[in-house]
C-alpha positions as a Markdown table, in Angstrom:
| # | Residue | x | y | z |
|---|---|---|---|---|
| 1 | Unk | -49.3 | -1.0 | -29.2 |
| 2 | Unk | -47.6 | -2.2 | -26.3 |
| 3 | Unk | -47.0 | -0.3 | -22.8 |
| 4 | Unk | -44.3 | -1.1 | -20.7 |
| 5 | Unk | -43.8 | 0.5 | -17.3 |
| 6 | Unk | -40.9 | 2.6 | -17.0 |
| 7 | Unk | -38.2 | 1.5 | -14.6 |
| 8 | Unk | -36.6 | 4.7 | -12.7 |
| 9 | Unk | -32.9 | 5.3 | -12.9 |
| 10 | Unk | -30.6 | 6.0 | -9.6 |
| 11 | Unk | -30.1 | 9.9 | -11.0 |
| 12 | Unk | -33.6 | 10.3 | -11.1 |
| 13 | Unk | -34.7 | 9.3 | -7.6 |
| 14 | Unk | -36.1 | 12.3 | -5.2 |
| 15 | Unk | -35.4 | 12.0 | -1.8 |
| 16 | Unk | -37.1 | 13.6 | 1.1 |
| 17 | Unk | -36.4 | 13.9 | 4.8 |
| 18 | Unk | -39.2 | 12.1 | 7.2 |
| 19 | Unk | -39.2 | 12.8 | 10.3 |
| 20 | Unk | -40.9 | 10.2 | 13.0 |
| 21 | Unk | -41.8 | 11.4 | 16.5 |
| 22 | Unk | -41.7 | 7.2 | 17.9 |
| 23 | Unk | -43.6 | 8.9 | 21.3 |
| 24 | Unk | -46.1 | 6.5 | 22.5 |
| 25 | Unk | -46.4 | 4.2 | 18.9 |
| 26 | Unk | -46.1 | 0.3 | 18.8 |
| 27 | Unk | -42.8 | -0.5 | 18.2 |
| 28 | Unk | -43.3 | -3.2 | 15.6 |
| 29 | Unk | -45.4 | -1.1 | 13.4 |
| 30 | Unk | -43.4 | 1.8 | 13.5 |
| 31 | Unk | -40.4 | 0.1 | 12.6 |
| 32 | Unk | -42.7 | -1.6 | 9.5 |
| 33 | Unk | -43.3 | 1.7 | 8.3 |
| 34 | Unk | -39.3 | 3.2 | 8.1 |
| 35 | Unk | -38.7 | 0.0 | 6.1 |
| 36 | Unk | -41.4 | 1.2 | 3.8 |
| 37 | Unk | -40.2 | 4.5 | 4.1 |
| 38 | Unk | -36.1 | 3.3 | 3.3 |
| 39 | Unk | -36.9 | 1.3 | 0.6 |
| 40 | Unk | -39.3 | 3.5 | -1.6 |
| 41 | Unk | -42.5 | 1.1 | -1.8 |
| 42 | Unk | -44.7 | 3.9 | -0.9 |
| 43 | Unk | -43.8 | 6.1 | -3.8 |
| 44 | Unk | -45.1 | 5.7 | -7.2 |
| 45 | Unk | -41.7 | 4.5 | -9.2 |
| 46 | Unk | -40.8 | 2.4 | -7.2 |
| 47 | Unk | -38.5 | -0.1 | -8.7 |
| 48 | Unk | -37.1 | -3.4 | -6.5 |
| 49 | Unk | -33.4 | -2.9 | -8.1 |
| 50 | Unk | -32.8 | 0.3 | -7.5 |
| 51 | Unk | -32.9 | 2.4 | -4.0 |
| 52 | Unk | -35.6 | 4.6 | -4.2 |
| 53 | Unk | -36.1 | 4.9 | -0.6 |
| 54 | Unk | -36.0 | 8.6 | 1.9 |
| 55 | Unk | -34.2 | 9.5 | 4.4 |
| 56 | Unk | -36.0 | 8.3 | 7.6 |
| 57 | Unk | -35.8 | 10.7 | 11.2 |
| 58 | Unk | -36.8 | 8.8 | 14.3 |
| 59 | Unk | -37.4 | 11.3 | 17.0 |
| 60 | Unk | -37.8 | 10.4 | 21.1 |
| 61 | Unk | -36.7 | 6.9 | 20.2 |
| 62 | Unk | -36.3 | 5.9 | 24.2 |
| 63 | Unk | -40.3 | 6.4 | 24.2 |
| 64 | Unk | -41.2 | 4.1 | 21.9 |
| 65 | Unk | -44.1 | 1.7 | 23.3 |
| 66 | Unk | -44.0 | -2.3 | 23.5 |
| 67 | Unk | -47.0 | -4.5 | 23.3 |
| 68 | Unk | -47.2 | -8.3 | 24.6 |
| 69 | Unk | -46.7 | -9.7 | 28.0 |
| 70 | Unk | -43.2 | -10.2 | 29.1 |
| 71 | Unk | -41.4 | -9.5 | 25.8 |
| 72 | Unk | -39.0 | -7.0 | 27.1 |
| 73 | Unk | -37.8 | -10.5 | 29.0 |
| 74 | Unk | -38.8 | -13.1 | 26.4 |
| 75 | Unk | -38.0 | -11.5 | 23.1 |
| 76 | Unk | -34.3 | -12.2 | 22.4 |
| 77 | Unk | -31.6 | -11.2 | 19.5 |
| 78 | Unk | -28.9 | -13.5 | 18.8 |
| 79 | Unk | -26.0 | -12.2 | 16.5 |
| 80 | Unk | -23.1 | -14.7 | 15.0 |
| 81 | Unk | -19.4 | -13.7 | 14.3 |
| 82 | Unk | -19.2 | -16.8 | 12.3 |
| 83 | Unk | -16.5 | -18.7 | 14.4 |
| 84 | Unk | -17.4 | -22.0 | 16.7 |
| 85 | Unk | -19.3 | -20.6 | 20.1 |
| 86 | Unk | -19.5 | -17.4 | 19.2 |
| 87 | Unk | -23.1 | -16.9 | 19.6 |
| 88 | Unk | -24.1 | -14.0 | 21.4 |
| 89 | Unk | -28.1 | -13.1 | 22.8 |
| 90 | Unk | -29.4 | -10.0 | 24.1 |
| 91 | Unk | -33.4 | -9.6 | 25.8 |
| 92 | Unk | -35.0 | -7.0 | 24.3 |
| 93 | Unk | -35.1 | -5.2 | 27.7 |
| 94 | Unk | -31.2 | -5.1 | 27.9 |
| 95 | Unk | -31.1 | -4.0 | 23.9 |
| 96 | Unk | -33.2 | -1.2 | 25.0 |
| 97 | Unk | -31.6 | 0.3 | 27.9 |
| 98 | Unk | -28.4 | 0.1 | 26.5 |
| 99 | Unk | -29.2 | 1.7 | 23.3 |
| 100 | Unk | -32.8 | 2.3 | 21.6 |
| 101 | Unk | -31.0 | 3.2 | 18.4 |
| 102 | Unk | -29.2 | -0.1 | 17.9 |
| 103 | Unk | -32.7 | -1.7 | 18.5 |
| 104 | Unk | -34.5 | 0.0 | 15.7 |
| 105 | Unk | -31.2 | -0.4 | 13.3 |
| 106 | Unk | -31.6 | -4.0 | 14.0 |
| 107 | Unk | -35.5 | -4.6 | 13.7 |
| 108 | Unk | -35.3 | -2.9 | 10.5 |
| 109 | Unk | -32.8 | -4.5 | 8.7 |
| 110 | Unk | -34.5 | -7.5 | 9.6 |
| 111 | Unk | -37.2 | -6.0 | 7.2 |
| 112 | Unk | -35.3 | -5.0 | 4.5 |
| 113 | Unk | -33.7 | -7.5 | 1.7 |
| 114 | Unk | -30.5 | -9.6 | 1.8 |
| 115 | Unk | -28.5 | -7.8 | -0.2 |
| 116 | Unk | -26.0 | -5.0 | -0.1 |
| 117 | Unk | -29.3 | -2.8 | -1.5 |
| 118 | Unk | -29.8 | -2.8 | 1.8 |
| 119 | Unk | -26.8 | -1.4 | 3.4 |
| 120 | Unk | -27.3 | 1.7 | 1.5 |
| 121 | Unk | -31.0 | 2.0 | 2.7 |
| 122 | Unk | -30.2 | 1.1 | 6.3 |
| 123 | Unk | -27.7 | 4.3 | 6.0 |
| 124 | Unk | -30.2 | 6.8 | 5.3 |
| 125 | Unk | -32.1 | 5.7 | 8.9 |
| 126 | Unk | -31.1 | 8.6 | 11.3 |
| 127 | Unk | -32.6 | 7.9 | 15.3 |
| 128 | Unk | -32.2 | 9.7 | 18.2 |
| 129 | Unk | -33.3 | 9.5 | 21.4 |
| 130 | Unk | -34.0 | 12.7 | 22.5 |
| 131 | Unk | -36.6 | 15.4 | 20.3 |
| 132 | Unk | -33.5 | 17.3 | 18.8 |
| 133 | Unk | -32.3 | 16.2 | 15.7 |
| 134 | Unk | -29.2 | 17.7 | 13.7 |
| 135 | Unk | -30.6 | 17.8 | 10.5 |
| 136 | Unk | -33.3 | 20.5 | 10.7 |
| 137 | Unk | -31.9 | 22.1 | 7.4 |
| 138 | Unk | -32.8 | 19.2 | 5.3 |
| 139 | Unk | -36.1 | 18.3 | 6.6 |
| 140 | Unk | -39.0 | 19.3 | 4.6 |
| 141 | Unk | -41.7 | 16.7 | 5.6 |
| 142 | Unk | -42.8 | 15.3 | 8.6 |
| 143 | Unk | -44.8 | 12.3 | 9.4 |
């Protein structure tokens, strides 16, 4: 007798709502743990192909904390239109001034996979600076 594992279907995925105060953690590891969180690995049925990943709520994303000397100067993002010269960089420092929530959108599609799988995942990644959040009816978990 043979056993196969079973491979989940989009209809039957359950999503919940996280929410994630990012007050005082380590950037890096925080933003490890949404891309766990969008993409579904920490849940039992998880299945590569399909997205089985919640909806993510990052809370006070301004106070987020960053570890290393001088990376708010030496850590840099570079971003490509695809024509000749068109590469643009950003510091980390600047990135984070200007807008915390474009910081986090970026370091976590970094860790998510190539593929339009992860445009729908990267959707589901709500972050706000402040501790108010719009979507207090859906919530039912917190982290």
């Amino acid at each position: 007798m043979e056993k196969f594992t079973k491979s989940i279907k989009e209809k039957e995925v359950k999503r919940d709502w996280i929410v994630i105060d990012a007050d005082g953690q380590t950037f890096g590891r925080i933003v490890t743990q949404i891309a766990i969180l969008l993409r579904g690995k920490h849940k039992p049925y998880y299945t590569p192909h399909i997205d089985c990943g919640d909806y993510v709520i990052v809370i006070n994303a301004e106070k987020v904390v960053f570890n290393g000397n001088n990376k708010m100067d030496n850590k840099k993002y570079h971003r490509h239109s695809g024509y000749f010269g068109s590469v643009k960089t950003e510091t980390l420092g600047k990135m984070f001034e200007a807008n915390p929530e474009k910081l986090f959108r970026v370091a976590t599609r970094g860790m998510l996979p190539k593929t339009n799988l992860a445009k729908e995942m990267l959707k589901k990644l709500k972050v706000y600076q402040g501790g108010e959040h719009p979507h207090s009816a859906q919530v039912n978990s917190s982290k």
